[in-house]
N, C-alpha and C positions, 0 to 999 in steps of 0.2 A: 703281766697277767693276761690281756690277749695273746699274746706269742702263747701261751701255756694253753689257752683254750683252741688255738687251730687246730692242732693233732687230732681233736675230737670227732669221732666217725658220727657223718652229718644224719639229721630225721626230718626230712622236708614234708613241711604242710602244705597243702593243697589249697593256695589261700587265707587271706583273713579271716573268713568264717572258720577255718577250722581251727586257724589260728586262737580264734578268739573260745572253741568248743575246749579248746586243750588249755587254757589258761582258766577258765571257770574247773573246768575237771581237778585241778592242781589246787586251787583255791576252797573249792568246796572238799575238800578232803578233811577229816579228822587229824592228821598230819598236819597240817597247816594250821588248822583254826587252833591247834592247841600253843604254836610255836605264835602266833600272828594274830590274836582272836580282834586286835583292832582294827583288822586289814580283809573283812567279809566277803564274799563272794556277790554280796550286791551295790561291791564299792568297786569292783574289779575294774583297771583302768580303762578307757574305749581304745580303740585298735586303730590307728593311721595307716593308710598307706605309703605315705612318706615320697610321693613321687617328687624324682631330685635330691632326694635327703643319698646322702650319703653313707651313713651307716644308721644301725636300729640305736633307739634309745628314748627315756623315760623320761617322761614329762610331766612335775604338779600342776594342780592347778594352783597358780597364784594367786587370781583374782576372785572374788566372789559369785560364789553361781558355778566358778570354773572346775568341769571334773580332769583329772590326772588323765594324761595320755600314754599310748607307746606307738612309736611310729617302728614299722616294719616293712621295711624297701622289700621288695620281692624275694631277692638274693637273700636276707635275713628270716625268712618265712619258715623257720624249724625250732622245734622243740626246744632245742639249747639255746637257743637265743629268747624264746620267752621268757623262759626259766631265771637266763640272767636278770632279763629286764622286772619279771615280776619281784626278785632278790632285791632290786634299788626298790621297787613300791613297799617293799614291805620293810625296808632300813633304811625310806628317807626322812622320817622325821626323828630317825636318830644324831640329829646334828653333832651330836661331840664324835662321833665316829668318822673316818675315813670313809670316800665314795666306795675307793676300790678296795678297802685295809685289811685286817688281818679277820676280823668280821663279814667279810662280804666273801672269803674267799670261803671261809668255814661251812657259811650257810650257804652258797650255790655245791659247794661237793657235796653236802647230805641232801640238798634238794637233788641233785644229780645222781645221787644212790637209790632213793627215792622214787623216784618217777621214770629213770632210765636206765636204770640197774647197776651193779656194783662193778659189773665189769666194763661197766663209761664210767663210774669213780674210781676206780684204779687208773684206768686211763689217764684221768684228771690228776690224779695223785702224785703219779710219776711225771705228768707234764709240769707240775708246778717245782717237782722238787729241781728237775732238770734249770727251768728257769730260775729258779733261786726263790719263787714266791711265797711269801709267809701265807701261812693257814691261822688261823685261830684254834683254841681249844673245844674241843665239844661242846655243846651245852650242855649245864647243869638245870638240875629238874629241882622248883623251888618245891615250899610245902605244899603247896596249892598243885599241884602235879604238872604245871608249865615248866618247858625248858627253856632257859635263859641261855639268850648270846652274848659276848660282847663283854662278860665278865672281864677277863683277862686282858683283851685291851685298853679296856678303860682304866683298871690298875696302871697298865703299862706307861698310860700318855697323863696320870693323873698325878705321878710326884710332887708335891709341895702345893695341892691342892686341896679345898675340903670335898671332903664325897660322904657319902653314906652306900655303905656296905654291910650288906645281908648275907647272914649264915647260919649254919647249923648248931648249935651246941652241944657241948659233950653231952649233953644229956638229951642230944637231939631238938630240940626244941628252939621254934624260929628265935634269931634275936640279930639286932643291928647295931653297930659301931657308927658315929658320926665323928668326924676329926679331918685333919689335915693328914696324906700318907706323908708319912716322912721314910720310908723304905719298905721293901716287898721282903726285905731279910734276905739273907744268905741262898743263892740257888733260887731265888723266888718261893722257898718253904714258908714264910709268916711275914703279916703285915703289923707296921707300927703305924697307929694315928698317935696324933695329939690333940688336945682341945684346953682349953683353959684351968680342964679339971684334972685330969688325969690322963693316964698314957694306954690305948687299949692292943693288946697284941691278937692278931686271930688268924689260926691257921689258913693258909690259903687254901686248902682240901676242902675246907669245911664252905667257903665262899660259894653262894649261889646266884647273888647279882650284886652290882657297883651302879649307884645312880648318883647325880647331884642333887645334892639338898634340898629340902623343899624350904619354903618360908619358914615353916613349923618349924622341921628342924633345925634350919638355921640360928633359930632363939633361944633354942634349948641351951 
């Protein structure tokens, strides 16, 4: 995945301040706060200079009191690298997900259409495909008008799992599946759960997000 992101023609900030001006600008956008609304523009992470660090990269805060970092060595002081780094703030408390997976690469290429134009996500596009790197699927836009990521890996890595899985129904209208997947079906076309009661099939088209169970559900 870095091999795939060098080809990219560089956008150098002039500094952490500016650094830090183009990461608020990214954050407070309508774009963001719809895909991210838990991740505000007055949580945005503080800005390191990293003198010694080696390369940029993201940091929670662990401890209590502690705000999330990004450390930004000089040589990492451009747009594409905030971008990356803001992508892990905004899917690090997606623990069941991969740092680097097929989620992370999805949403840095539309953040990268986004904020640096389509022709650095073509760039991006054919850099990954060259290197062999998995993309995720688009996101899907639930009823609420948010677009979800990470559907489709989560499917992927959740076989013989229970999840709860949200879609649309024929008749359009929101409804959820909770069970074990036992298959994504034929071609990845339809998912089978099971659960104690019964067996529920649901297109995968119709799929808008895959989360783990809550307590609730779990009792049901």
């Amino acid at each position: 995945m870095y091999r795939a992101e060098t080809p990219m023609p560089v956008s150098p900030l002039p500094g952490l301040d500016a650094c830090a001006v183009f990461a608020d600008r990214v954050v407070g956008t309508l774009w963001w706060e719809a895909r991210f609304p838990a991740h505000a523009i007055d949580a945005v992470p503080r800005l390191r200079p990293g003198n010694g660090a080696r390369q940029a990269f993201f940091r929670p805060g662990h401890d209590v009191g502690e705000d999330p970092t990004i450390t930004l060595p000089r040589r990492y002081r451009t747009k594409g690298v905030v971008l990356h780094e803001l992508v892990h703030w905004a899917l690090w408390n997606e623990t069941d997900l991969p740092h680097h997976g097929r989620t992370f690469t999805r949403v840095l290429l539309d953040i990268t259409e986004e904020f640096l134009g389509p022709e650095r996500a073509a760039i991006l596009t054919d850099s990954y495909r060259a290197e062999r790197v998995h993309v995720g699927r688009p996101a899907r836009v639930g009823p609420d008008g948010r677009p979800r990521y990470g559907w489709d890996e989560r499917l992927r890595l959740s076989r013989g799992s229970r999840i709860v899985v949200r879609f649309r129904s024929p008749q359009d209208d929101m409804a959820t599946a909770v069970g074990v997947l036992v298959t994504t079906g034929p071609g990845g076309h339809g998912l089978i759960l099971e659960d104690d009661h019964a067996v529920t099939r649901v297109p995968t088209k119709s799929v808008w997000a895959v989360d783990a169970p809550s307590p609730r559900e779990l009792s049901r």
